[in-house]
N, C-alpha and C positions, 0 to 999 in steps of 0.2 A: 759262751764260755771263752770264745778264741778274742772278742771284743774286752773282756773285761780283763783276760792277760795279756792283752796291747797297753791298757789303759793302766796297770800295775805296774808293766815294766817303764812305761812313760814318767811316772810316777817317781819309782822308784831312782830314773835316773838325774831327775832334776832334785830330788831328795841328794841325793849324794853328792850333788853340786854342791849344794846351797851348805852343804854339811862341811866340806872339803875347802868352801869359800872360810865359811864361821873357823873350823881350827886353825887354818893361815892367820885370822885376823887376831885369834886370842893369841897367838903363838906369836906374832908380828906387832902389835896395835896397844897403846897403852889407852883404852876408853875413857880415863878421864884426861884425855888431850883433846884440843881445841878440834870441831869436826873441820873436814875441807873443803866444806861449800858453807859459804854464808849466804845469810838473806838480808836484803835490805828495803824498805817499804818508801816507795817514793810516791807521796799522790801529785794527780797531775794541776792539781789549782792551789792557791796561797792561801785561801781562806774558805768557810762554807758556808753554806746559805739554809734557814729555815726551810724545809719542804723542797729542798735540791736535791740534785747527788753529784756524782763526783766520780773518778775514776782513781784509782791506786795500781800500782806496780809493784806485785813483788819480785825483786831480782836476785835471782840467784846466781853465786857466783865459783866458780869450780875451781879450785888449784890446777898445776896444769897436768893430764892425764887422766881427770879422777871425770866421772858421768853419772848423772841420775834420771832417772826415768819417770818417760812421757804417762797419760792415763791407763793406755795400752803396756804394760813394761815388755812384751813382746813373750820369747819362751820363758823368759824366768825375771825376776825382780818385783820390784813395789814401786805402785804409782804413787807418785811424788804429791802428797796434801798440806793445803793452806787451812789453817785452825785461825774463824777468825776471834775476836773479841771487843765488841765495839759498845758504845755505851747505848743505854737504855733508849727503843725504838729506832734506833739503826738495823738497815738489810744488807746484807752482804749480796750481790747475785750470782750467777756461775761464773766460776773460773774459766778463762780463755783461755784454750791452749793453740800456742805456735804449733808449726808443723815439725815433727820429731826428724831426727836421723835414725838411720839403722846401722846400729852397732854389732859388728862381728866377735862372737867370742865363740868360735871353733870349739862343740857344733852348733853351737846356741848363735841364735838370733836374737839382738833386744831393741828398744825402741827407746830413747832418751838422748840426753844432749849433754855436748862440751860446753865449757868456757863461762858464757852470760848469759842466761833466759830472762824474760819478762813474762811473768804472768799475772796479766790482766785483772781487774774486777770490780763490777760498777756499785757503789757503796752510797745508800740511799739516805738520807737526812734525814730524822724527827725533824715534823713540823716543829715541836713546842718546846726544840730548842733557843733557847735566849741568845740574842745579839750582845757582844761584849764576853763571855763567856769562851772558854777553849774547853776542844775538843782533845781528848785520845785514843789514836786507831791502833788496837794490836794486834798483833798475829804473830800466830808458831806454824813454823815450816816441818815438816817429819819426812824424810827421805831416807831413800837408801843409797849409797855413794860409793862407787866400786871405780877400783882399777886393777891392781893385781889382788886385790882383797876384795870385799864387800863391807860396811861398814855402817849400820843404822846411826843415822845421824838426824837434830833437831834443831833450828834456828830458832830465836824469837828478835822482835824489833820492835818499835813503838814508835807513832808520829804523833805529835800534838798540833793542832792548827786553831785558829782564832774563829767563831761565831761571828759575821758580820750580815746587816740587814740586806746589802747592795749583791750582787750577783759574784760571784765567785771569779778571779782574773787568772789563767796560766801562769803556772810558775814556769820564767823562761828558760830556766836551764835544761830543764828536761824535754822541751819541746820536740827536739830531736829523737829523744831516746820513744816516747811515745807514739809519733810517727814511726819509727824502726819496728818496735812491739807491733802496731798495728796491720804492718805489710806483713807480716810474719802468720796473721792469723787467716785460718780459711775463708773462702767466701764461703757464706752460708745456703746461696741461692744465684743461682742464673739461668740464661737462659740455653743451657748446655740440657738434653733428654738422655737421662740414665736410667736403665734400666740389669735388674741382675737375673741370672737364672744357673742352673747345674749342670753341667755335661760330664757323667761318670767321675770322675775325682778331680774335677776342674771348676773352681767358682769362675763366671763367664761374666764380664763387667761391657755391657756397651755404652759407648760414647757418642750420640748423635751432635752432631757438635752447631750452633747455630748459622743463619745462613754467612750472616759474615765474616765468619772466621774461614782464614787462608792458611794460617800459620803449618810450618810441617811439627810432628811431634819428634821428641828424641829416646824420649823414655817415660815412663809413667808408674808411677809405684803407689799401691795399695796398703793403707795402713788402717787395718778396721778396730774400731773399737771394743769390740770384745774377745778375749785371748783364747787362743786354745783352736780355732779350726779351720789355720791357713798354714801352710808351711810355710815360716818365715823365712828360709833359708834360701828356698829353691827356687830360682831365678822369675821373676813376670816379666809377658811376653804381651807387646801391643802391636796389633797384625790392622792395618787400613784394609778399610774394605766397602769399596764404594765410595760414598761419603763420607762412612761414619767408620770409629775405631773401635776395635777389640778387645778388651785387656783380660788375658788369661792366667790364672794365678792356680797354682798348685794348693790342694786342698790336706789336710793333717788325717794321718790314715785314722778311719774309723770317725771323721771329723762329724759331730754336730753343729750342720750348719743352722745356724738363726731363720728366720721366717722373713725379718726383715735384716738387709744388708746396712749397716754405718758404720761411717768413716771418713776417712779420705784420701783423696787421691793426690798426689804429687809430681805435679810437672814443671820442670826446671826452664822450661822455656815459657812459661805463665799461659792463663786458663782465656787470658783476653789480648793475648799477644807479647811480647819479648818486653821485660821489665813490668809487668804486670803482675796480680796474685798469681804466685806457686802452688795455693793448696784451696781444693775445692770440696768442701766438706758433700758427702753422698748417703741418701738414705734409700734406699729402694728394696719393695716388695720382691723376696724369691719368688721369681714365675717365667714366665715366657719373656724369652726376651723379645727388643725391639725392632723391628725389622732393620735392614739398613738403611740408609740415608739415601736418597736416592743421589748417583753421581750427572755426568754432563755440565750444560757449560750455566748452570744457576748464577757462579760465581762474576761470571763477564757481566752477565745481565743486569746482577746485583750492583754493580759499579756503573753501568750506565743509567740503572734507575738514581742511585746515589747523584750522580751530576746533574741528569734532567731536576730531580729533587732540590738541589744547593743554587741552581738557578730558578728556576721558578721562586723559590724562599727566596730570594737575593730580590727579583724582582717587588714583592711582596713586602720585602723588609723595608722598603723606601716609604709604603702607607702606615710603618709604624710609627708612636707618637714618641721616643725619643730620634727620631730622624729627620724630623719636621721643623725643626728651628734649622740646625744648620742648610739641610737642602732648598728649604727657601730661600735664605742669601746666596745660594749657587743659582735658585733659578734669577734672582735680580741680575744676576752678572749675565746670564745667557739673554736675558730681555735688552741689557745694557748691549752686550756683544751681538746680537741681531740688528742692530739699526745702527751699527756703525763700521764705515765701508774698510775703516784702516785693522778690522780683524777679521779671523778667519774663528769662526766659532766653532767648527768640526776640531780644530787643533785644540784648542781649551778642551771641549770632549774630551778628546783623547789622552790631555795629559790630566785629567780628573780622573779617567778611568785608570790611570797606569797609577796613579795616588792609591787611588781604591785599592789595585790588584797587590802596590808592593805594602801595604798597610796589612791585608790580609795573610797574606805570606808570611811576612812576618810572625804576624800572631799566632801562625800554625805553626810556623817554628819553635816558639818562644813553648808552642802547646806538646809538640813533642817532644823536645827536650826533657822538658819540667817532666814531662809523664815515664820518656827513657828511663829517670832519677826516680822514679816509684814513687811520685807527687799522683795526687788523684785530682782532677782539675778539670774543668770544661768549657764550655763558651761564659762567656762573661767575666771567668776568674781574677781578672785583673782590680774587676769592680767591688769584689771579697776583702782586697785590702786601705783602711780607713787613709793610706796620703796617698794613693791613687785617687779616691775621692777628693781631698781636699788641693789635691794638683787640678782637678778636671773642675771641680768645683772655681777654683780661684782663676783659670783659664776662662772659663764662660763668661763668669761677671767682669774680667776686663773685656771679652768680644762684646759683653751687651753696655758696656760704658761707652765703645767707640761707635757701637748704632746707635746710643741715643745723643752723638758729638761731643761726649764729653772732652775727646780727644780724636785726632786721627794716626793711624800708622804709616802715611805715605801712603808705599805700595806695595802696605800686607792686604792682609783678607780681605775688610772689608771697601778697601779703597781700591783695589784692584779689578775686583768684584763686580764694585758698584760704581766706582767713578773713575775707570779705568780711561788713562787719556792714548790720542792714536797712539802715539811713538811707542807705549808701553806695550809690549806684550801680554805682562801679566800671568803668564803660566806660572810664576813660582806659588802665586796663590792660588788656580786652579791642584796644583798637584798637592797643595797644603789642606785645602779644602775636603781635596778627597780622602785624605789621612784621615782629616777630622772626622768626615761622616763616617768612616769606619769604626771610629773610639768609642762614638755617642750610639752606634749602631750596637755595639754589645749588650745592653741591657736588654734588648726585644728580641724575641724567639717569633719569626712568621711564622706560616704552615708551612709544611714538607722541611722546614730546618732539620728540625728534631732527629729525628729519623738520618736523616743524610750526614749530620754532623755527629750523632754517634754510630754510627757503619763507617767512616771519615775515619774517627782517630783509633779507631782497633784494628786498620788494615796496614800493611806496609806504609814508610813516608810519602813514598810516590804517590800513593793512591790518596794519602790523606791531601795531600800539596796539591793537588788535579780537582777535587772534590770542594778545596777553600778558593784553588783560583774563580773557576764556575760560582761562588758563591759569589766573588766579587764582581765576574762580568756581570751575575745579576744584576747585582746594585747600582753597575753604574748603566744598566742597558738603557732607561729612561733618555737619561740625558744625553748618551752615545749620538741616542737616535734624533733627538729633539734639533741637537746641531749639529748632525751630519743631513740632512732632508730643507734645502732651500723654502722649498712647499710649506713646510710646517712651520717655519722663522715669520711667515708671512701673517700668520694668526696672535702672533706675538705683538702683545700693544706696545707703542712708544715709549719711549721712557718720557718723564715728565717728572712737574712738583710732587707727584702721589707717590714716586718711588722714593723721596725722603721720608714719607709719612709711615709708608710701607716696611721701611728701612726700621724706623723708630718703633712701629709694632712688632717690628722681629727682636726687638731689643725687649721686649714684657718676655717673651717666650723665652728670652735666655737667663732672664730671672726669672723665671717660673723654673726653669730647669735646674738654678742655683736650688733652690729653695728645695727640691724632690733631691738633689743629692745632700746638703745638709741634712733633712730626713733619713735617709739612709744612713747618714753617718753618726746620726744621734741612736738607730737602731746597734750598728755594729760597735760605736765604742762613747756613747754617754752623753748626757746635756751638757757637760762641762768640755768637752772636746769640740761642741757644734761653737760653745760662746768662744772661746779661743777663734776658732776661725774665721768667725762672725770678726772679731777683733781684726784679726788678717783680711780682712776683706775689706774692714773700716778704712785700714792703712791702707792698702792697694789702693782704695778708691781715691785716697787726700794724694798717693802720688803720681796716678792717674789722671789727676784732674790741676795739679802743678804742671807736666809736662803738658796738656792741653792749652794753661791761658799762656804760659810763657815759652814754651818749647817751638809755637809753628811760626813758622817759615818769616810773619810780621815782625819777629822780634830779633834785637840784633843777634850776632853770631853767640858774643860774650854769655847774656841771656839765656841762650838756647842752650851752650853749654853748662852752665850752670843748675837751667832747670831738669836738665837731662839726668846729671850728678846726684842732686838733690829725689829725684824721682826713681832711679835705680837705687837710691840706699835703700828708700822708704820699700819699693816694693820687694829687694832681696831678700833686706835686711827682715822684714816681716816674715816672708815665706819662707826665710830658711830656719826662723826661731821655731815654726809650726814641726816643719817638717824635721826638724832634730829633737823637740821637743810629746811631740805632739801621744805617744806613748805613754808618757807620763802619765794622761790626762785619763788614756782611754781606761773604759770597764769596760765588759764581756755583760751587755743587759741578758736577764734569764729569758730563754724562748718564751712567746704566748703559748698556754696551751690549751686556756679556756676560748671560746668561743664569742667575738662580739657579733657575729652576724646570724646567731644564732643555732648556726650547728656546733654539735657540743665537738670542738676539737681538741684530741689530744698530742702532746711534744711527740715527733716521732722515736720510735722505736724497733728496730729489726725484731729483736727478740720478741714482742710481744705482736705484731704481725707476724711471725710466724707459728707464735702461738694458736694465731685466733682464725688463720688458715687453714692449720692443721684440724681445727676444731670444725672445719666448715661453716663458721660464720664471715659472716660478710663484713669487710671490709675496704675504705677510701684514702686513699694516698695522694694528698694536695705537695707536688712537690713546688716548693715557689722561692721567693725571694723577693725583700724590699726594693733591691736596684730592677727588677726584672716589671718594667711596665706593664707588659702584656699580662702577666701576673697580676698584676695589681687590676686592672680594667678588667680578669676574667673575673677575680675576686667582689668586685662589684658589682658588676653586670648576672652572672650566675650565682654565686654564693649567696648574695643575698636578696633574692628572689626567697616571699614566702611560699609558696609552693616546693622548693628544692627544699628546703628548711625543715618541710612538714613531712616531707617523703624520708629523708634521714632519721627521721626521730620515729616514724611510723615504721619503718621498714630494721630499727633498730641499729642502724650500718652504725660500726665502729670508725670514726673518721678521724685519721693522721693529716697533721700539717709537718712536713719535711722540709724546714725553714735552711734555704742555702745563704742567707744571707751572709753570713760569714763562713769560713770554711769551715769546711766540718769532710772528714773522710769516711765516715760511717753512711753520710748523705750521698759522697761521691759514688760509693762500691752498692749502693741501691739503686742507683740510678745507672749505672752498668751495666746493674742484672735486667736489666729494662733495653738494655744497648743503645743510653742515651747519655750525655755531657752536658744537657744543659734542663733551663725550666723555660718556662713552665714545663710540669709531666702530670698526667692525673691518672689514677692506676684505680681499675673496681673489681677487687674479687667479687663473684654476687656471690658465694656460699655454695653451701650443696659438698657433695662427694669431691667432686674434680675439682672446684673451686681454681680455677683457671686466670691466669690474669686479664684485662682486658684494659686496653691503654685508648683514652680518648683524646680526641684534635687537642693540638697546642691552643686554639683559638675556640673558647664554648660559649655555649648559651643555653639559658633554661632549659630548655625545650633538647639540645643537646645532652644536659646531664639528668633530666627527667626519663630520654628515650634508653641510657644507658642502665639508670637505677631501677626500671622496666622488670630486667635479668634477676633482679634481686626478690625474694620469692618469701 
């Protein structure tokens, strides 16, 4: 009896709100004047593809003072809906929402937002729509929009866009605005242990927080999904303890709470460190909570395993196969520098190693910045963009014109290297060298990387800058040691006629390497972007090989300048047409998502791995990439083995390819929740109740993903 006149007068007084809001508005508000939030529908691609989807934004936009409300509207309002209407075999899917503010209206508490929203929504193609043919997307907005009023308000808008057969390109203007929408949205999953439970009229949220996370918290605020039985008002409270945090949240008297807890949670100092996601979406079973975390010193540990890790992969990354052309002509130069008395080849070490070390640094920096800026990014990123390709691209095939003579550089890389005379030193090309092998290093993932480089960049910069140095002595420990040990220069053969031969086989490998990055770059942006710089390559080589007959040292002064003139227009002028132009050219090809190695793979998708999670089926997540070697050699070597082939299709496993080969931040904030930055990753739920993740080596094999697929029941 005393419950149901809690619950009347509850009732009764948000009745009297909402009643006292409506007379203000009739008394104030002329309803047929323009509402004060508009909506505007921006999709994020220029055209659509049969059997694709696409992504849209609806934006809404507030006058200033006026707010409308999140899914949750908090103690009182209406959650804010998208009505869509899209032509015949088009899907809308769920609405994304940003994370809400909490708005004060003394004594009400609400949950929506000022200014400009974006809300999301992936909008899926008929197949058997016609190429040549436009499209129209529409949708009605229905809100409710208060400030000193309340006022039911409705938007509509309409996009029309073109049917084309080729893959759909970004529209660039909004590229920003979509990247902003997208940091705005929760993480759906990581690797954070939440667990809920009741203590007398307190809902109790604990936070086991994962091993690599140091960060302190500042505040943390609960915003759950269904209304009615938290007190929105009354301050939450997050208490450390241990390892793990507390978050205690006052309960709405007489409250039925849910069985299971959703929502999410809000921390302003982000969920994977400072400029990282703010909102971490949480579902958890009411029951016992979690123990705590155990505290002591895990943390220290975790950072020394991190280094031993970043070096040993450092080590290991030297046997990988984009590493293997350049570090060859480093070791010519060390066989050259062993058998001649006017060097000291510990000093070449040395300054290849400091090449190495400030190359890496570098890239850590350049990595935490970009990520400061709430860029989702990880090892290799650089290789994500198609005129990094076609700079590294156009870089190789001049190094492999000068090992096969088409030309020489003096006393660059390979002359310095390889026919380094006494007087020369030659460090400028050791410490040039070891740049390089840095650059070409990025597309390979050794063992123990993974792991080290995502624990690396979610910790403070310190740690991460200590974690990339160790990465680098790795790399260059081989060579450190090769010419610093008198003993071991001793097993080094002579130089001879064979090191020109040797020279000129190093030169196939760097067009083998040409040829694996045009690949890629036919993957990221089209056949017509690879023939463009096929065409730049054509030119490079004609003025490549002008400065070779008439540029060296045989030919008069006048000559030499000229062919110099002559050969800098051809190769500027070529590379700068590419690289200003080269945009133009590109398309966005549509991900594979059919399988050619015989497991039936599908395009990734969060949402529906989490569906099929939830569901306790089993599920495989091939995270990988074109530029990413190692990837590509596990891809063959393991995938297509028929045995793994037959165990996927027998065993039912639902298997995702998470193709990073361009960027994509949906791929990034997955591979996170994994607390990893690069690929290869390969992730197996086997199914069942708990349905647990389980991450296998960066480096597989049959027998590897057979012993894994084992678990799968």
């Amino acid at each position: 009896m005393i419950m149901m006149s809690r619950k009347r007068h509850s009732f009764l007084l948000v009745f009297i709100f909402l009643i006292t809001m409506a007379s203000q508005a009739l008394a104030q508000v002329n309803f047929g004047g323009e509402p004060h939030t508009k909506l505007k529908l921006i999709p994020e691609v220029t055209s659509v593809q049969p059997g694709g989807s696409f992504w849209v934004a609806a934006r809404l936009s507030m006058e200033e003072g006026w707010h409308i409300y999140w899914r949750n509207p908090g103690d009182t309002g209406l959650e804010t809906e998208i009505v869509w209407d899209l032509p015949e075999g088009f899907k809308a899917g769920e609405l994304q929402w940003p994370y809400p503010e909490k708005i004060i209206e003394d004594p009400l508490v609400v949950y929506g937002f000022h200014d400009v929203i974006y809300l999301l929504t992936r909008i899926d193609v008929d197949k058997s729509v016609k190429p040549g043919k436009t499209v129209e997307i529409k949708a009605k907005a229905n809100f409710l929009e208060c400030a000193e009023v309340c006022i039911p308000g409705e938007g509509a808008d309409a996009v029309t866009l073109p049917v084309k057969a080729e893959p759909p390109r970004p529209d660039t203007r909004w590229v920003e605005v979509f990247a902003e929408a997208r940091s705005k949205l929760p993480l759906k999953a990581t690797d954070w242990q939440i667990s809920a439970s009741r203590k007398a009229n307190e809902l109790l949220i604990r936070l086991n927080p994962p091993q690599w996370f140091t960060f302190p918290f500042k505040e943390v605020t609960f915003f759950p999904y269904k209304m009615g039985f938290i007190d929105n008002i009354a301050p939450q409270k997050i208490v450390k303890e241990n390892g793990s945090y507390l978050l205690k949240i006052k309960l709405a008297d007489n409250a039925e709470v849910p069985s299971e807890i959703e929502g999410i949670l809000v921390n302003e100092d982000g969920w994977r460190g400072p400029g990282s996601e703010k909102s971490l979406e949480i579902k958890a079973v009411l029951g016992e909570a979690l123990a705590p975390a155990a505290g002591g010193g895990g943390k220290l540990s975790s950072v020394w395993l991190a280094i031993l890790f970043s070096f040993l992969g450092g080590i290991i990354l030297n046997l990988m196969p984009c590493v293997l052309p350049v570090l060859s002509i480093k070791i010519m130069g060390i066989i050259n520098q062993a058998h001649d008395e006017h060097t000291e080849p510990w000093k070449h070490g040395a300054v290849f190693t400091l090449g190495v070390l400030v190359s890496f640094l570098v890239l850590a920096g350049i990595l935490l910045i970009l990520k400061a800026g709430g860029a989702q990014l990880g090892w290799g990123f650089q290789l994500q963009e198609p005129l990094f390709l076609t700079f590294l691209a156009a870089f190789m095939f001049v190094f492999g014109l000068s090992m096969f003579g088409v030309f020489e550089i003096g006393t660059s890389l390979t002359t310095v290297e390889g026919k380094v005379q006494p007087k020369r030193s030659g460090f400028a090309a050791s410490f040039v060298s070891g740049i390089l092998a840095t650059i070409v290093a990025t597309p390979c993932t050794a063992p123990f990387m993974g792991s080290a480089l995502g624990f690396a960049l979610a910790q403070p910069a310190w740690v991460s800058l200590i974690v990339f140095t160790f990465l680098g002595l790795g790399m260059a420990f081989p060579f450190m040691l090769i010419s610093s040990i008198p003993a071991l220069l001793r097993y080094i053969p002579k130089p001879g006629r064979w090191m020109e031969s040797l020279k000129q086989f190093m030169g196939f490998l760097l067009v083998a390497t040409v040829i694996w990055l045009l690949w890629v770059l036919g993957i990221q942006a089209g056949a017509t972007a690879v023939i463009i710089v096929l065409f730049d390559l054509l030119i490079t080589a004609l003025g490549a090989w002008v400065y070779g007959r008439w540029g060296n040292l045989a030919m008069p002064p006048k000559t030499r300048r000229t062919a110099m003139v002559i050969a800098l227009i051809l190769v500027l002028g070529s590379n700068g047409y590419v690289f200003a132009n080269l945009d133009q050219y590109a398309v966005t090809p549509q991900a594979e998502a059919a399988s050619s190695e015989g497991i039936p793979w599908q395009e990734f998708s969060q949402e529906k791995v989490d569906e099929l999670v939830a569901a306790g089926k089993p599920v495989f997540i091939d995270f990988t990439a074109a530029w990413c070697l190692s990837c590509q050699v596990n891809d063959r070597v393991a995938f297509s083995d028929e045995t793994v082939q037959k165990t996927f299709r027998n065993k039912k496993i639902t298997a995702f390819k998470a193709d990073w080969t361009s960027r994509d931040e949906h791929i990034a904030q997955a591979l996170a929740k994994f607390g990893r930055n690069s690929v290869p990753l390969y992730v197996l739920y086997p199914g069942g109740n708990k349905n647990e993740p389980m991450l296998l080596p960066e480096i597989i094999t049959p027998g590897i993903v057979l012993d894994a697929l084992e678990l799968v029941k």
